[in-house]
Phi, psi and omega in degrees: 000157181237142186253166188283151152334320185277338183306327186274312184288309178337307185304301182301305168286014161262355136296351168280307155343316191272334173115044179090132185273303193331127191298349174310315201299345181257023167295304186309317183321164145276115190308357192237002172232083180192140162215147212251100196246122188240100158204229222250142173332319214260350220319322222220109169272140209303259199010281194325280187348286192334307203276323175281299164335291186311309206295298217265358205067008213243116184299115203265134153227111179247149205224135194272153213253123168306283139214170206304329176317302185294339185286318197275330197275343172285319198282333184292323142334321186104167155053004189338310198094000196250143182244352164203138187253139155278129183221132182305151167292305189224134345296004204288271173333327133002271186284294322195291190308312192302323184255030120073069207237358188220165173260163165284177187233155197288045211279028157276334139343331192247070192286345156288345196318345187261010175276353200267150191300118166305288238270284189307329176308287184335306192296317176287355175292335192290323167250009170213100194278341158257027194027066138225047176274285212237108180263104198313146166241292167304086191250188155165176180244164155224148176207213197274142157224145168205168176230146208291307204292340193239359195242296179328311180293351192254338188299148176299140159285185216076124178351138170211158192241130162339356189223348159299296194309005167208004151307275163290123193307307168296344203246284180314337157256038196289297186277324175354301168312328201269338162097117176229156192273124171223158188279140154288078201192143174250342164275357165298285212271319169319301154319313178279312166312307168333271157326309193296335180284323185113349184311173159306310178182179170230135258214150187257024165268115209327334173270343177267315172335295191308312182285349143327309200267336128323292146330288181305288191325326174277002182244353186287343172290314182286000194269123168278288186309139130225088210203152183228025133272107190105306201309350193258321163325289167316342152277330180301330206260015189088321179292004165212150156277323179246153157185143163283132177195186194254147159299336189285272186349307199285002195250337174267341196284308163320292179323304176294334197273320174301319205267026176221010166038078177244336158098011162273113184289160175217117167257158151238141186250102172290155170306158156300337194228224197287117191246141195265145190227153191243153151222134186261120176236144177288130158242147167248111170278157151020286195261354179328128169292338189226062183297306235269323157315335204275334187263357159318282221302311178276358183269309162283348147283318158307338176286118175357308204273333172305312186280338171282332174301343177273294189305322134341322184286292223268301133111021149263152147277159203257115156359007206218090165326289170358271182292027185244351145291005165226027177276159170311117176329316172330288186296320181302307203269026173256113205313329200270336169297289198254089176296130179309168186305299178336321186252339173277007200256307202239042245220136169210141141252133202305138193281150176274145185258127179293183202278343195274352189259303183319278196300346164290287171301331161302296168331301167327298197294329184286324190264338176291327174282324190264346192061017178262000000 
């Protein structure tokens, strides 16, 4: 998954607070009371960072993550300098292991490790089948964010299903005025076009490509947007109505909307059929200068109360059985965070893709957007 810009300056500027993101900044330090932490803007709130500092001595330099793509092309490199990553399960960790890019972990290290959620350990089985790559911090699904007040006057009558507003060719142009969204990631958006089409699953064979590509092409005149920066900003402010988005997103969007007392709603919608779902996980790579910080680090993530704190900030669910008796009824019981069984039933994470099939969607995807 990728988080917005604005999400990002928020960010920077709480490492500047904290006293610098830059891996430079652990020069002044003891090199050896430090972790080089590289992920997503919102993950970890200057609180959090502080409170880890204070108990261990261990200096936090944390550095914001574009995406996983990029993410994947530093650690591949070598030498990163980062001793802990969040990383999607899928595909990324996925592929990732094999090419022997992360270490395994130490868990007589970790005495919390029995607060992480069976059911998401489970789900990470698929692409680290002995968990033991990766321990979830993060979750969430994708489906529809809309806002009601501008989506209602425009729907066709009769029922229409949520993942039609940005599907169906009669129905998102509907919306065209009002400005619709879809994220810029084909692992997002492929697999869901994909599933809405009726496929098995989705597959890089040149006749299934094309009805992706078909399919999309009749909906691309109503589309303003392609972008996985900012858009849940854009629902807060009025400026798009439909969007393909993340459940965390659509809970920050919310967030944005209270502090600016604007009087705009945002719903989320699961797909009707398959709902796809991401977990953002601690990984140590391969070459982390500090594993033994790093496994500090995640081990203190792991406390119950830690973990509700982030997931309150942040407004995702959080990977920690534990802590979910001690988030805000609001939140526990919110259906678009923690999804009733029912919806939890249909729950899918994308099988990792060999590389000739990643470049067969990209591509797609790439020609699918620009219409070239």
């Amino acid at each position: 998954m990728a988080k917005p810009t604005t999400a990002i300056a928020r960010a920077r500027c709480l490492l500047l607070a904290l006293g610098g993101c830059a891996l430079a900044s652990a020069a002044s330090a003891d090199p050896a009371k430090v972790v080089n932490i590289y992920s997503w803007a919102e993950y970890f709130p200057a609180s959090i960072l502080r409170k880890f500092e204070a108990e261990t001595g261990i200096k936090v330099n944390y550095a914001v993550m574009d995406n996983n793509d990029v993410m994947e092309t530093t650690l591949s490199a070598g030498h990163s300098g980062f001793d802990l990553v969040t990383v999607n399960a899928s595909p990324h960790l996925g592929r990732e292991i094999p090419k022997h890019l992360w270490q395994k972990l130490d868990k007589s290290r970790l005495q919390n490790l029995a607060n992480a959620d069976p059911s998401i350990l489970k789900a990470l089985r698929r692409v680290d089948p002995d968990n033991a790559y990766a321990i979830p911090w993060m979750w969430g699904t994708l489906g529809v964010m809309y806002n009601p007040d501008l989506v209602r006057s425009r729907l066709p009558p009769g029922r229409t299903r949520a993942i039609d507003m940005v599907f169906k060719p009669e129905v998102v142009a509907r919306f065209k005025d009002c400005g619709v969204t879809v994220l810029d990631s084909w692992v997002d958006v492929l697999p869901m076009l994909s599933a809405w089409l009726g496929q098995p699953e989705l597959s890089a064979d040149p006749d299934s490509l094309q009805a992706l590509a078909v399919a999309y092409k009749a909906i691309r005149p109503s589309i303003r947007r392609v972008t996985t920066s900012g858009y849940y900003q854009q629902l807060a402010e009025g400026e798009s109505c439909v969007a393909i988005g993340y459940s965390g997103d659509a809970m920050v969007a919310r967030r944005l909307i209270a502090e600016a007392a604007s009087g705009i709603t945002v719903e989320y919608a699961f797909p009707e059929g398959t709902v796809d779902i991401f977990v953002d996980s601690f990984a140590i790579p391969a070459d982390a200068p500090h594993p033994d910080a790093a496994l500090q680090f995640i081990d203190f993530a792991l406390r119950p109360e830690i973990a509700a704190e982030a997931a309150t900030y942040i407004g995702f669910a959080v990977g920690n059985a534990a802590a979910i008796p001690l988030l805000d009824a609001s939140m526990r019981d919110n259906p678009a965070i923690y999804p009733p069984p029912q919806v939890r039933e249909r729950f899918s994470m994308g099988r990792p893709y060999t590389a000739t099939e990643e470049r067969a969607f990209a591509r797609a995807w790439l020609r699918m957007k620009t219409g070239h």
